[in-house]
C-alpha positions in Angstrom: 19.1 8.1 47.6 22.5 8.1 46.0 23.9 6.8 48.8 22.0 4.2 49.5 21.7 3.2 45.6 25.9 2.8 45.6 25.7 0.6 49.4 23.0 -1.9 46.8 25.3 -1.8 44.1 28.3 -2.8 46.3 26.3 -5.6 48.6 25.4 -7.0 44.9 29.0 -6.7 43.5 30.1 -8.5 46.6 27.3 -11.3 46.4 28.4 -11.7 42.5 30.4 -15.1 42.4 33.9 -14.4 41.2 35.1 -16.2 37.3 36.7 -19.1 39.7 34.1 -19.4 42.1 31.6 -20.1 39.3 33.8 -22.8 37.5 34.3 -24.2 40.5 30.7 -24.7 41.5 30.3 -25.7 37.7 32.9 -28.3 38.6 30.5 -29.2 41.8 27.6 -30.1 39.3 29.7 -32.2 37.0 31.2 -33.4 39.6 27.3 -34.5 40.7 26.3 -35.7 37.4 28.7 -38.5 37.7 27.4 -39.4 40.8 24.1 -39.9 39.5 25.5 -41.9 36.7 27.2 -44.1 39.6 23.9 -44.3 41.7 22.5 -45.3 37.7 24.5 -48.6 37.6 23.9 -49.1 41.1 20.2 -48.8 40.9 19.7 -50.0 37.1 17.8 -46.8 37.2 17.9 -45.5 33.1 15.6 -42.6 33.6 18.8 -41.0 36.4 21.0 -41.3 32.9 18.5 -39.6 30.9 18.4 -36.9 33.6 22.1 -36.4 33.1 21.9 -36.2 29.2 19.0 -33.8 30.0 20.8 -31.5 31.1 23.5 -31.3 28.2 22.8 -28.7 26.5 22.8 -26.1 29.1 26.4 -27.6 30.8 28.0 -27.5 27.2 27.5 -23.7 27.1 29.4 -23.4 30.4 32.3 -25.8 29.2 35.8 -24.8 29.4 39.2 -26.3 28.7 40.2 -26.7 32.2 37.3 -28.2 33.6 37.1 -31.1 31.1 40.9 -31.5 31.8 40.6 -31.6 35.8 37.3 -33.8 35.1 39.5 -35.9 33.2 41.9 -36.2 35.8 39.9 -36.7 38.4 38.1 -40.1 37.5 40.4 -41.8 35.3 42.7 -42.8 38.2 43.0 -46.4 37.9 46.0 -48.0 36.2 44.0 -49.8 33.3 42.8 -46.2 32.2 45.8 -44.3 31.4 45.7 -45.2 28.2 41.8 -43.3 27.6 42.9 -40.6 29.8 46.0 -39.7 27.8 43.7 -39.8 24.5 41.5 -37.8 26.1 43.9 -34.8 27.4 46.0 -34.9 24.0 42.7 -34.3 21.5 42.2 -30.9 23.9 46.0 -30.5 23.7 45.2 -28.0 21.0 43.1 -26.1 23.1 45.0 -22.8 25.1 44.5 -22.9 28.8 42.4 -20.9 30.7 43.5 -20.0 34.5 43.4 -23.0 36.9 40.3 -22.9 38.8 40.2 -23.9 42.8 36.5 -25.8 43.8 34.8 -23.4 46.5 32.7 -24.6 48.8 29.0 -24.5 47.7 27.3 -23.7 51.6 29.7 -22.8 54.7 29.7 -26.2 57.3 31.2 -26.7 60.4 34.2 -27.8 61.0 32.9 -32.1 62.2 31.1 -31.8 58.7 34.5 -30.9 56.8 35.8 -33.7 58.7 33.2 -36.2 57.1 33.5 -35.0 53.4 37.1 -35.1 53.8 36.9 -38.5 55.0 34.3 -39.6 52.6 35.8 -38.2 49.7 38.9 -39.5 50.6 37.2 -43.1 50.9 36.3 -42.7 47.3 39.6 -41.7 45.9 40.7 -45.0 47.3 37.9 -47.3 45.8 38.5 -45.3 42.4 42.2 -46.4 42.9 41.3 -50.0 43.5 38.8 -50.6 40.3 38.4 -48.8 36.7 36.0 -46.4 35.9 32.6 -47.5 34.5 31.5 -47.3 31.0 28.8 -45.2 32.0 31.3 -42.3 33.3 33.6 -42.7 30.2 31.0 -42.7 27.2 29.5 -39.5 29.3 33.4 -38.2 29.7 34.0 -38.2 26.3 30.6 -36.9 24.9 31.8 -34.2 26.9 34.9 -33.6 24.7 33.1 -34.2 21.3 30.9 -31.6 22.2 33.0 -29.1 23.6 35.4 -30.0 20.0 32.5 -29.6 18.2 31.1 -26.0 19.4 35.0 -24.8 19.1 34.9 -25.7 15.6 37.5 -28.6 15.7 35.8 -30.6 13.8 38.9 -33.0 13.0 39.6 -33.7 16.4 36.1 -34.2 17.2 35.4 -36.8 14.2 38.5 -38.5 15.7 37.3 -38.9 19.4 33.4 -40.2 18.3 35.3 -42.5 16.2 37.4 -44.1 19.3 34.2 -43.7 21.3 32.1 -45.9 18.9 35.0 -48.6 18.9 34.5 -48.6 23.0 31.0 -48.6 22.5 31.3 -51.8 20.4 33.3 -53.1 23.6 31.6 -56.6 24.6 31.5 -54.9 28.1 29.6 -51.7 26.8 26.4 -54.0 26.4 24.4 -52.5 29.4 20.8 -50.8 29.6 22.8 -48.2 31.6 24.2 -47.4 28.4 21.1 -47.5 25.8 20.5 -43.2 26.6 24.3 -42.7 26.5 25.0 -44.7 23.2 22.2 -43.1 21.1 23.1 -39.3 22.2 26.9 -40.8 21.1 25.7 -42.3 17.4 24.0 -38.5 17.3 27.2 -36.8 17.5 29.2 -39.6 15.9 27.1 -38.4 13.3 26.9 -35.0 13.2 30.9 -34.6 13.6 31.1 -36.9 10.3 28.2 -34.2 8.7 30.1 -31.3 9.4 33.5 -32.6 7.5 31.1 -33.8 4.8 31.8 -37.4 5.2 28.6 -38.9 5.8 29.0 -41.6 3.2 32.2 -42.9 4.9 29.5 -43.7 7.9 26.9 -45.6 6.6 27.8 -49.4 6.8 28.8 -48.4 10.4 25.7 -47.1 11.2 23.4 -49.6 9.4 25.0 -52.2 11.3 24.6 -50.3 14.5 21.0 -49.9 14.0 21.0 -54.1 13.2 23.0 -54.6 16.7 20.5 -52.4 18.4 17.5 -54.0 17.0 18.9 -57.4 18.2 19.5 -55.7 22.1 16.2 -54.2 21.9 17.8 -50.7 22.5 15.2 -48.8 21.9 16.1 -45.5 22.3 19.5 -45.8 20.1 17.4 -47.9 17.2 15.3 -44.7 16.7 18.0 -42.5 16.4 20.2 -44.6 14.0 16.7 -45.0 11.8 17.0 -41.1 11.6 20.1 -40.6 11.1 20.4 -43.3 8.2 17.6 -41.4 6.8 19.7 -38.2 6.6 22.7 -39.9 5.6 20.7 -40.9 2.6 18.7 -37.6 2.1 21.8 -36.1 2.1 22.7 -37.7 -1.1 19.1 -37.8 -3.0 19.1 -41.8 -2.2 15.3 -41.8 -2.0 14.7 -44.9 -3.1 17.3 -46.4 -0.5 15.5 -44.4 2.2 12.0 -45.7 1.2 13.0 -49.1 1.1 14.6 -48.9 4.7 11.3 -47.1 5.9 9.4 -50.0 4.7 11.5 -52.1 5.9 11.7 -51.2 9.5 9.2 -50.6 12.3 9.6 -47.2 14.4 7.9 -47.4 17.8 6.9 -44.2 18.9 5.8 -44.9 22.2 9.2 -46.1 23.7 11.4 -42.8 22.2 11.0 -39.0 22.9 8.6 -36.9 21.1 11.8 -35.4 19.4 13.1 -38.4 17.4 9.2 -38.9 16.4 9.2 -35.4 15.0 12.3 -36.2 13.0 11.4 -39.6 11.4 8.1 -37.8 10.0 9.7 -35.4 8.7 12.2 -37.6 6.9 8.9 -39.5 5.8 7.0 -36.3 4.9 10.2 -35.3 2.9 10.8 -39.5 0.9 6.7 -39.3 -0.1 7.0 -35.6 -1.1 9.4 -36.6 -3.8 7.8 -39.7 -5.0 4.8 -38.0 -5.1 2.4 -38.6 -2.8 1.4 -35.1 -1.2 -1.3 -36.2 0.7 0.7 -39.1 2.7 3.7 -36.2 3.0 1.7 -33.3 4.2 0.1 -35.7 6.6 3.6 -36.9 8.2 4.4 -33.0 8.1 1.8 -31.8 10.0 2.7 -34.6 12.8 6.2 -33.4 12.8 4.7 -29.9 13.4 2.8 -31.0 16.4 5.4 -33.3 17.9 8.1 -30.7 17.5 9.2 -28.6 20.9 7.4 -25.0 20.1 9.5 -23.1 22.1 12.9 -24.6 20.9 14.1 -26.2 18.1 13.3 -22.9 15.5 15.8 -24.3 12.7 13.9 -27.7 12.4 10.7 -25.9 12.6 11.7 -23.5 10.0 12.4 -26.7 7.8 9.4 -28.4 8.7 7.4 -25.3 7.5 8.9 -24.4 4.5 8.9 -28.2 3.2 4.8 -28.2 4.4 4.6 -25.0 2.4 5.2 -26.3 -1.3 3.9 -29.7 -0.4 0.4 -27.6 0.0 1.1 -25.5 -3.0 1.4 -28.7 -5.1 -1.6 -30.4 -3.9 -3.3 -27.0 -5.2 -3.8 -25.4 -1.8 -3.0 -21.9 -0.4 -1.4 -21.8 3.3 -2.8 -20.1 5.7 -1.4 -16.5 6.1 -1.0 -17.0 9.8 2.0 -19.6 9.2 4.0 -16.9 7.5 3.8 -14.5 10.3 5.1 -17.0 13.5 7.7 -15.2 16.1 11.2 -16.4 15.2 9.9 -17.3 12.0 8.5 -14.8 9.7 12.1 -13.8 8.1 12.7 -17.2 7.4 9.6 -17.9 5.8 9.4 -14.3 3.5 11.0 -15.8 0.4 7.9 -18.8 0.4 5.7 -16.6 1.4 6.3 -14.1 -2.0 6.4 -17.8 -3.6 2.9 -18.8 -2.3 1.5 -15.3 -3.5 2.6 -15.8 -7.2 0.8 -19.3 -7.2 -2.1 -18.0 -5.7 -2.4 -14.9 -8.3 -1.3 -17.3 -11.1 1.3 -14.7 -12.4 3.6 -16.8 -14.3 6.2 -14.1 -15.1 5.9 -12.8 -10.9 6.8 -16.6 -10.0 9.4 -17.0 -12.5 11.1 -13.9 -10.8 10.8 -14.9 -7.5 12.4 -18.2 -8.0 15.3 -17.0 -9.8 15.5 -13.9 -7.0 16.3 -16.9 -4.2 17.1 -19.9 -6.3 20.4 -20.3 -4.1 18.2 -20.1 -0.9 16.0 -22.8 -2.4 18.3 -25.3 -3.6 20.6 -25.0 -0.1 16.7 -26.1 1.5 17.1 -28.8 -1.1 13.5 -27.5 -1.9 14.1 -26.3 -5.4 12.9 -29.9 -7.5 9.5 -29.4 -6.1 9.5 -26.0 -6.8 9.8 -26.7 -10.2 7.0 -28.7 -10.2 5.0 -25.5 -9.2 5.2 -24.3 -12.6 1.8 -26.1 -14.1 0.1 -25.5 -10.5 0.8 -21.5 -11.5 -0.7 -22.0 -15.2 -3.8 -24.2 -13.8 -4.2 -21.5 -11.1 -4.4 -18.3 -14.2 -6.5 -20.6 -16.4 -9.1 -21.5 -13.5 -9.2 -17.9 -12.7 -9.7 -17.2 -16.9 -12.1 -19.5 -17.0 -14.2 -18.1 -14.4 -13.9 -14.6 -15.6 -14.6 -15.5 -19.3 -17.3 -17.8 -21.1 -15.1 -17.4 -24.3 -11.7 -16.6 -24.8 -9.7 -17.5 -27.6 -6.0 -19.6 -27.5 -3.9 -16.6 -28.2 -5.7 -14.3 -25.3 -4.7 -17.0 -23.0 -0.9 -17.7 -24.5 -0.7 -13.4 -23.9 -2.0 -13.2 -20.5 -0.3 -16.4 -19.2 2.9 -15.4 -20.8 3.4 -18.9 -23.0 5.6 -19.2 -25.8 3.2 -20.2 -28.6 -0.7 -20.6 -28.8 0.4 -24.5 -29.8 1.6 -24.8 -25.8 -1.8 -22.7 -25.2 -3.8 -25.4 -26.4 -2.5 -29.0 -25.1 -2.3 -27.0 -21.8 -6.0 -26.3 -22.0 -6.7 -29.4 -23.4 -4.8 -31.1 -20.4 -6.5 -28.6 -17.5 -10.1 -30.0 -19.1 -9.2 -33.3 -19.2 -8.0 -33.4 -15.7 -11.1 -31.5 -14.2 -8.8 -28.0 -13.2 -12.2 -26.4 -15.6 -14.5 -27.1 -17.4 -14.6 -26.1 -20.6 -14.7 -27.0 -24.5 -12.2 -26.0 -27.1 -13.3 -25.5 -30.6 -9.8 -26.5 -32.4 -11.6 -24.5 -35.7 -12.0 -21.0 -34.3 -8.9 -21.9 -31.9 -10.8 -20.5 -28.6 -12.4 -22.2 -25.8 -16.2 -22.1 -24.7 -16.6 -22.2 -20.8 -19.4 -24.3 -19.8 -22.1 -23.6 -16.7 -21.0 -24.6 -13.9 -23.5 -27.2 -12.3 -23.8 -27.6 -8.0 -20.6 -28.7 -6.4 -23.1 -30.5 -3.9 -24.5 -33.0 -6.1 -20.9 -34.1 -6.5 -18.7 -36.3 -4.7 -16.4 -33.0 -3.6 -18.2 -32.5 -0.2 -18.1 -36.5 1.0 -14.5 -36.8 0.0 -13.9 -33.1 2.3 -15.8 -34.3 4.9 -13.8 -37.9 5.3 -10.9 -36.1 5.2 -11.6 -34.2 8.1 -13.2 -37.1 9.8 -9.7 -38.9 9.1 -7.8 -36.4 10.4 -9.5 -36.2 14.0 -9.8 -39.9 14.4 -5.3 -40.3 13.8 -5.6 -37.0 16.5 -7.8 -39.1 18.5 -5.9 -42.6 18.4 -2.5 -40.9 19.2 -4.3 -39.0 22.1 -4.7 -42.7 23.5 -1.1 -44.0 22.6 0.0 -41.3 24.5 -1.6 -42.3 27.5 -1.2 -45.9 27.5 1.3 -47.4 30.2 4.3 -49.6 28.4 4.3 -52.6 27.5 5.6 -54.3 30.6 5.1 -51.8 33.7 2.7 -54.5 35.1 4.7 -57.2 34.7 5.6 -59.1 38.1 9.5 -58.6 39.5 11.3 -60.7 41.5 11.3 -58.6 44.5 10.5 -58.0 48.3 8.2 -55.9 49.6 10.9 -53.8 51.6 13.0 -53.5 47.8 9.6 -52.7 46.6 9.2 -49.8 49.2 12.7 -48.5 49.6 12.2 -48.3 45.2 9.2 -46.1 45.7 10.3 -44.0 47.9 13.3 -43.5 46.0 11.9 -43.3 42.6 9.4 -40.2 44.7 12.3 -38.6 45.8 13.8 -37.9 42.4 10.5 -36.8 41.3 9.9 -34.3 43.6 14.1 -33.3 43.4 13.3 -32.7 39.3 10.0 -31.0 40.1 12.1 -28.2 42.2 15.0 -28.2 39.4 11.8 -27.2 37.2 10.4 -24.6 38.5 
């Protein structure tokens, strides 16, 4: 058993690729991805770009130094881009080398089929030669650097690159639909390399103007992202008012973008109407952003999502559920609301006070410690409703003792305010300073249960109506091209190809 247990651990240790074999056949796949961005242009295919960008996040964890330089060095060949080349290799000039890494061959071939990718790639080298690189390889190129900068921590050399790479971007001869993908996922970290050296408000004019060229192109896909990232850029420095305006003032359409920018512009919404309060409107946008959101990915902006949904609930005087405080991934996150929702829901004043001085620097980092404050009368509403029930008279100082206020003056315009506002129902005889609790009378010959009811109704009809969004075709897939039946055909089967290639990546 031994025996044969070391002969499987050696035929495995021999089948293990080698540290250059796997760069190289990470070089292979780049090398592929351009390819696909070539066959892009050729085709005026957008969804082969988005394919590429697709896959981004998993080839930036397998990104080295070397690579990006011999990608580099491979397609900028042609005289007229020296100049990006050189920019390109001096912002990783920083960077220490790694050892050089030799392409292997993915599958052995005989020796007639060596022949013909020799031949082949050597007729390529030679039409690279002959004209300059397209746009679509650079912009991809140097997202490349700016994200490898970026996950190094360089964060000075990568605000440097996205700034040359929006200049080129505002090229006249970087207006192509090829682009649109390539130029939003460029704003994003054009963006978020400003964020990270706390610049944003150097950005802003650049961005809004961006957002008003894309508009103009109908670039869809980059106006959605610009309209978030303007909202952060001003909810990063409390301009709510700015935000609300632009809001108004612009038209997202969801059914052209990906479900994640959707997920982001509620939340931004959900976050502008929570402040100028309007909880209802704000817990309605959060719980989109909730269902739109990825909900196996993307824990930090569901942790946000959450915690922001949380004391939007609180303050329109409901409890969360206890199930939302016990999600995988999220639970230790969510411990410091979760001691927060249990004070409101107790109505210990004293309890919430401690547990919002215990993690007031947790809750002003999730910029969430304004509306916390606001929780305060929701705690003392919370104690009187449950005094109220519990007593049919109580006088003013009971209440100022067991709700922990300063004076029995406070005691009284808060009960007089709770009474006038509905929270209970009661009298207060200002003579013998205590308040008489009155009979409660049936909640059903009120307008409570219509006004539940039509909520609930509203809520399954927006489900409903975004259920059939969803499954509308766009606006022009039926319109008539200008194009033969044999075009028409070799499209199809094209277009079928690539489906079922991405069906095999998936599974």
């Amino acid at each position: 058993m031994s025996d044969a247990a070391a002969s499987q651990q050696k035929d495995a240790s021999a089948k293990a690729p080698t540290a250059a074999e796997s760069s190289g056949l990470f070089l292979a796949d780049l090398k592929r991805q351009v390819t696909m961005l070539e066959k892009a242009v050729e085709t005026k295919e957008t969804r082969l770009v988005a394919r590429v960008l697709r896959s981004l996040s998993s080839t930036r964890r397998r990104l080295n130094v070397d690579i990006l330089r011999q990608l580099i060095t491979l397609n900028f060949v042609h005289e007229t881009d020296q100049a990006q080349k050189q920019r390109l290799l001096s912002s990783l000039a920083g960077i220490p080398s790694e050892p050089q890494v030799k392409p292997v061959e993915v599958a052995p071939m005989d020796v007639s089929a060596q022949q013909k990718e020799k031949e082949k790639e050597k007729e390529k080298e030679k039409e690279a030669k002959t004209s300059p690189i397209l746009p679509e390889v650079e912009v991809y190129l140097q997202l490349l650097v700016i994200v490898f900068l970026t996950d190094k921590k360089r964060y000075q050399e990568a605000t440097v690159a996205s700034n040359s790479l929006i200049d080129r971007l505002q090229h006249e001869g970087f207006n192509r639909r090829t682009l649109n993908p390539l130029s939003a996922k460029a704003y994003f970290y054009y963006s978020l390399s400003h964020e990270l050296i706390h610049r944003l408000e150097d950005i802003r004019g650049t961005l809004l103007a961006a957002h008003r060229t894309a508009s103009l192109r109908h670039n869809d896909e980059a106006q959605a992202t610009l309209l978030n990232l303007i909202l952060r850029n001003y909810l990063a420095y409390n301009l709510y008012d700015q935000a609300d305006k632009l809001v108004s003032k612009t038209t997202f359409r969801e059914d052209s973008v990906s479900s994640n920018e959707y997920a982001r512009y509620l939340y931004y919404q959900g976050k502008i109407r929570s402040i100028q309060l309007d909880y209802t409107e704000s817990y309605r946008c959060l719980l989109g952003a909730m269902r739109k959101a990825p909900q196996n990915s993307a824990r930090g902006f569901r942790t946000a999502v959450h915690k922001l949904a949380c004391i939007v609930q609180l303050l329109m005087g409901e409890i969360p559920e206890r199930s939302i405080f016990r999600q995988s991934g999220l639970k230790k996150a969510l411990n410091p609301y979760f001691q927060l929702t249990q004070t409101v829901r107790i109505g210990d004043l004293i309890a919430f006070r401690n547990v919002v001085n215990t993690f007031a620097g947790l809750f002003k980092s999730d910029k969430t410690y304004a509306l916390i404050q606001r929780l305060h009368h929701n705690v003392i509403k919370t104690g009187l409703r449950k005094i109220n029930l519990s007593y049919s008279r109580i006088s003013l100082a009971d209440i100022c003792t067991k709700l922990h206020l300063e004076s029995v003056e406070d005691a009284e315009f808060i009960v007089s305010k709770a009474i006038r506002d509905g929270v209970i129902n009661a009298s207060i005889d200002h003579e013998g300073r205590f308040i008489q609790s009155k009979e409660s009378g049936d909640i059903y010959s009120t307008q409570e249960p219509q006004a539940a009811f039509h909520r609930r109704i509203t809520f399954c009809l927006n489900t409903h109506n975004e259920a059939i969004k969803a499954m509308r075709f766009p606006p022009e897939a039926n319109k008539p091209t200008p194009e033969s039946a044999k075009e028409r055909r070799d499209r199809e089967q094209e277009i079928a190809k690539n489906l079922a290639d991405e069906e095999e990546e998936e599974f």
